[in-house]
C-alpha positions, 0 to 999 in steps of 0.5 A: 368488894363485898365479895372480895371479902367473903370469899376471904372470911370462907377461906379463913372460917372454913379450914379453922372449923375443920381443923381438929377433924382428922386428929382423932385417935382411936382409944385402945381396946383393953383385952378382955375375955369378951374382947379376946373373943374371935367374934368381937375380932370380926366386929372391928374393921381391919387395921392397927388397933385390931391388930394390936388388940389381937396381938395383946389377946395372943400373948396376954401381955408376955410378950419380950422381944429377943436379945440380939445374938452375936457369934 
């Protein structure tokens, strides 16, 4: 019975302490002149938010999507 019950106290203690640990998002990285730099680019691992950096350092915040045309 004793068993019974820290299996279950594991089984409710466990997944709340984890709960939390996937929610982190990564803060945005401002563009910079030292940010904009191709070997800060190489100092981050691949994905969105070096992707979005690169894209900000691009375009320096210009950036305006085309109005849709109709002929």
């Amino acid at each position: 019975m004793k068993a019974l019950i820290r299996v279950a106290l594991v089984m409710v203690i466990v997944p709340a302490a984890l709960t939390g640990c996937w929610d982190r998002t990564a803060t945005p990285i401002e563009p910079t002149a030292e940010s904009c730099s191709p070997d800060f680019y190489k100092t981050l691992p691949a994905g969105k938010q070096r992707d979005n950096l690169v894209e900000a350092c691009m375009t320096k915040g210009q950036y305006r999507a085309a109005a849709p045309q109709t002929f």
